[in-house]
N, C-alpha and C positions, 0 to 999 in steps of 0.2 A: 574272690572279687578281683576283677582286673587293674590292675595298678596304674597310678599316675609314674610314667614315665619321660625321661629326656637324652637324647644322644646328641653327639655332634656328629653333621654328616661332612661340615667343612668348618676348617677356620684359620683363617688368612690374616698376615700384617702388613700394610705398605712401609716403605722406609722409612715414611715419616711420622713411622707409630699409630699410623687409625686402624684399628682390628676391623674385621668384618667376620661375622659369624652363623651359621647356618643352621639349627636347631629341628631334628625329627624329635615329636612329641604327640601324647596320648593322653587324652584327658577327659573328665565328663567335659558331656555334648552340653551340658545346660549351662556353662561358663564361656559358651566358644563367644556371646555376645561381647563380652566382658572382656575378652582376649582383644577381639577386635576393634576396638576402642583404641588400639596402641599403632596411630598412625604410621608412624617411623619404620616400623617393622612390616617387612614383606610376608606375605601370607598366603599359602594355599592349605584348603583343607576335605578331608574325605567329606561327600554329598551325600544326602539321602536322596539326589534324583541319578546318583549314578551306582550305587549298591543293590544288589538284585533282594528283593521283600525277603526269600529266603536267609539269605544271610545274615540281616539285620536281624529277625526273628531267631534265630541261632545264636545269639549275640547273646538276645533277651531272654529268653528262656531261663536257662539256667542260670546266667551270671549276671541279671541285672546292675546298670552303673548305679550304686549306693553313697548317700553322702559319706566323707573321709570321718566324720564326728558329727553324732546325735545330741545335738543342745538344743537345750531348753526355751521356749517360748518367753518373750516380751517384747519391749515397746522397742522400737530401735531398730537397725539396720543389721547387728550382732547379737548371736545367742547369748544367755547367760547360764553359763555354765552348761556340766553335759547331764541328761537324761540318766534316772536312777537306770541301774542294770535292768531290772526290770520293763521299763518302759521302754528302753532301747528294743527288748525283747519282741517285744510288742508292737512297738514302731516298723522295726522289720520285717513282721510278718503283714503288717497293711500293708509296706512298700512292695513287698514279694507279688502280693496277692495283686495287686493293681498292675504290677508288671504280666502279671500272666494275662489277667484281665484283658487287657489292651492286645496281649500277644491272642489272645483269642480270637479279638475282633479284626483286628489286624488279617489275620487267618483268611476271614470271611471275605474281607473285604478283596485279599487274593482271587477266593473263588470266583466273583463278581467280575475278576478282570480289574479292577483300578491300577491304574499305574502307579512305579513306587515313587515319584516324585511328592504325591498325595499319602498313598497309604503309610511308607514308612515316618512320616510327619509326627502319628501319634505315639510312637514307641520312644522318638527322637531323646527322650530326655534319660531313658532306660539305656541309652547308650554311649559309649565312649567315640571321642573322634580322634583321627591319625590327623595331623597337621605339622606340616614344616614352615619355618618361620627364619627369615635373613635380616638382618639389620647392622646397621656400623652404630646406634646408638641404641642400647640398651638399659643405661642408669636410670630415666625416667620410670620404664616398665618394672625393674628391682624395689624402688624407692616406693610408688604405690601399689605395688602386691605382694611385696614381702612383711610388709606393716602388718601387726596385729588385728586392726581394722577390716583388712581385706575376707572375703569371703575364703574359708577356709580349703576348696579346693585349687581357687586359682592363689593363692598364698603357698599350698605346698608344690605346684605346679610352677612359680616362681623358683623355689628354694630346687625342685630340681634343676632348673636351667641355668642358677646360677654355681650350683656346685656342678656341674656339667662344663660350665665354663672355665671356673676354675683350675679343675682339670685337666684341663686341654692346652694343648699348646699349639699358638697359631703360627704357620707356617709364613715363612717373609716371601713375599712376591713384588718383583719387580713391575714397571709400567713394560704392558704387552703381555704378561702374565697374565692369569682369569683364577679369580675363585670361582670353583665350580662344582655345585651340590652335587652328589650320588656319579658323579666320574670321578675315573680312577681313585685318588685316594685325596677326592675334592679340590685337586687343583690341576691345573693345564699350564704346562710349562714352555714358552717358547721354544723352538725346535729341538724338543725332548720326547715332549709327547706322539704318542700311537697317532691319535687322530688330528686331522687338520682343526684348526678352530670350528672354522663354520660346524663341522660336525659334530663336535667336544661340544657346543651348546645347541648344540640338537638333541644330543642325547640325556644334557641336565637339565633343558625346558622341557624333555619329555617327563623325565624320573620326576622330577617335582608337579605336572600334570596329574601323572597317576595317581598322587597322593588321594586326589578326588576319590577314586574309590578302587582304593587301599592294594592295589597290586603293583608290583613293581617289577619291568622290563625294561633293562636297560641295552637292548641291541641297538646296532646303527639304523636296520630296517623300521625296527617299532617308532626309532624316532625317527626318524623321514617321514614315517604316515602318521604319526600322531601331531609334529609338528605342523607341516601341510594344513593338517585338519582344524590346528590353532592361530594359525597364521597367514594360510594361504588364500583366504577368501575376502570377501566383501569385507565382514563384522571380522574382526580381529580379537581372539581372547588372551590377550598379554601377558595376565598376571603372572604365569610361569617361566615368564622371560626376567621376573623382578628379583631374582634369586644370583644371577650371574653377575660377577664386575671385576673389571682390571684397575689396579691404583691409578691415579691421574698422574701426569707426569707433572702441574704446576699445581699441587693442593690447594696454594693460598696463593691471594694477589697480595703481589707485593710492590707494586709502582704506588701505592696512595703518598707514601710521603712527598711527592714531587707536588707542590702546591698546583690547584687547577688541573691537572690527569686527568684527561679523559677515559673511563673505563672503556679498554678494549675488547666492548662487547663482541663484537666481528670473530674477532680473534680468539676468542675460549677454546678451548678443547673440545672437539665433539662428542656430543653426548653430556656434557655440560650443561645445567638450567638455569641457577641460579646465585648468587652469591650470597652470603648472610653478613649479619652487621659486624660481625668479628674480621672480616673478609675470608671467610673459606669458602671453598666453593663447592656446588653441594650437585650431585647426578639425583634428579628423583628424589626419596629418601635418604640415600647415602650420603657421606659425607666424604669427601679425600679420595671416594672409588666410583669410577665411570658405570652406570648399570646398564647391563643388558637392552633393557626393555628402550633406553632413551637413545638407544644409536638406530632403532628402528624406525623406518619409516611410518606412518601411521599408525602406530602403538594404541590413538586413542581417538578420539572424536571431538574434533575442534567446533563442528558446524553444523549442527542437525538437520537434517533435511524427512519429514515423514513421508515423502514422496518416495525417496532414496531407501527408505527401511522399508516399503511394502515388499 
């Protein structure tokens, strides 16, 4: 059975102690709703409209994703207790069988021509996903899936990422400095590094891209064209830009004590959004680190126009 797994692919400190951390992980697919429920947290994850049917059916066949514990039925959100040996026996052999099942029809529906954005749909829960996930606040996501309470695969999907954390030790970076997923050895260092910036996050908005489905080339070439392809058009797809950020150089305001201040909204650091009531100031989701995605131009869609989108 394929295992819930968690690596770190970056993980950075600014001087004034805010971690930022970058997490490759592997999970059932039937918890990714659940995952993504944790706004804070940046997220890309492998497609079933970018996995070729083959693949995924290769997936399924033989190793279908299996719950982590077979418990027992009742009234409530939580099993009570686990299934006699016996019935677990039992259990797995319906869950097998349904997975072939499906891998059969699935089959068919290849023959047919259906594209996998459709056909792979119905195996979707028969399988695991690759996902990378960035965030400078991660206690919220510990506190409610690590709990007892929680559904048992994203519960041990929790406990990997945070003894992954534990782990690890994050590297101190300066303002001008970038964390930065799947380069080098996750960070870009002012005139140390091989590549110029612009390309250092060409090549971690690609690696974090790819994750969509599940291969990973990290050339300067793949990301020039794969970038381009996310960025250089009309519709812009960002979210793999939400993974990169350099410390701020003023984390907190600190003029409020002067009676009557005007906040020097003008003035913030770019790539700056907003301030919270503590007065830190916060890129996007992060906190204390500039991201990526907010020093872009048109990152996002302020204005709809359906004229503009035929």
């Amino acid at each position: 059975m394929p295992k819930i797994t968690a690596r770190i692919v970056a993980d950075s400190i600014s001087p004034t102690g805010q971690r930022i951390t970058t997490v490759e992980t592997e999970f059932h697919r039937w918890i990714l709703a659940e995952f993504n429920t944790h706004r804070q947290l940046s997220k890309n994850a492998s497609s079933s409209r970018a996995i070729p049917v083959e693949r995924v059916m290769d997936m399924v066949y033989d190793d279908p994703a299996e719950p982590v514990q077979w418990g027992s039925n009742n009234a409530g959100m939580q099993s009570n207790g686990e299934l006699s040996t016996a019935n677990v026996e039992g259990a797995r052999v319906l869950w097998r069988l349904a997975a072939r099942t499906l891998h059969g029809i699935v089959g068919g529906l290849q023959v047919f021509g259906l594209h996998k954005q459709w056909a792979n749909r119905l195996i979707e829960n028969f399988t695991f996903v690759k996902h990378v996930s960035t965030a400078t606040e991660w206690a919220n996501f510990f506190h409610l899936r690590r709990d007892l309470a929680a559904q048992p695969e994203i519960r041990e999907l929790a406990d990997r990422i945070y003894e992954a954390m534990q782990r690890s030790q994050p590297v101190l970076l300066q303002p001008g400095d970038w964390h930065m997923p799947y380069y080098d050895d996750g960070v870009w260092i002012k005139g140390e590094s091989e590549h110029s910036l612009a390309d250092a996050l060409k090549i971690s908005t690609s690696c974090c891209a790819q994750v969509s489905y599940r291969r990973h080339d990290d050339s300067l070439e793949k990301a020039e064209s794969l970038f381009s392809r996310l960025m250089g058009g009309r519709i812009k797809h960002a979210s793999p830009t939400e993974h990169q950020a350099t410390p701020m150089e003023t984390p907190f305001y600190t003029d409020h004590l002067v009676l009557g201040a005007e906040f020097p909204i003008g003035g913030w650091e770019n790539g700056v959004t907003h301030l919270d009531r503590s007065l830190h100031f916060w890129s996007g989701n992060f906190q204390g680190w500039v991201q990526h995605r907010q020093l872009i131009t048109g990152h996002d869609c302020k204005h709809y126009s359906p004229e503009a989108s035929l």
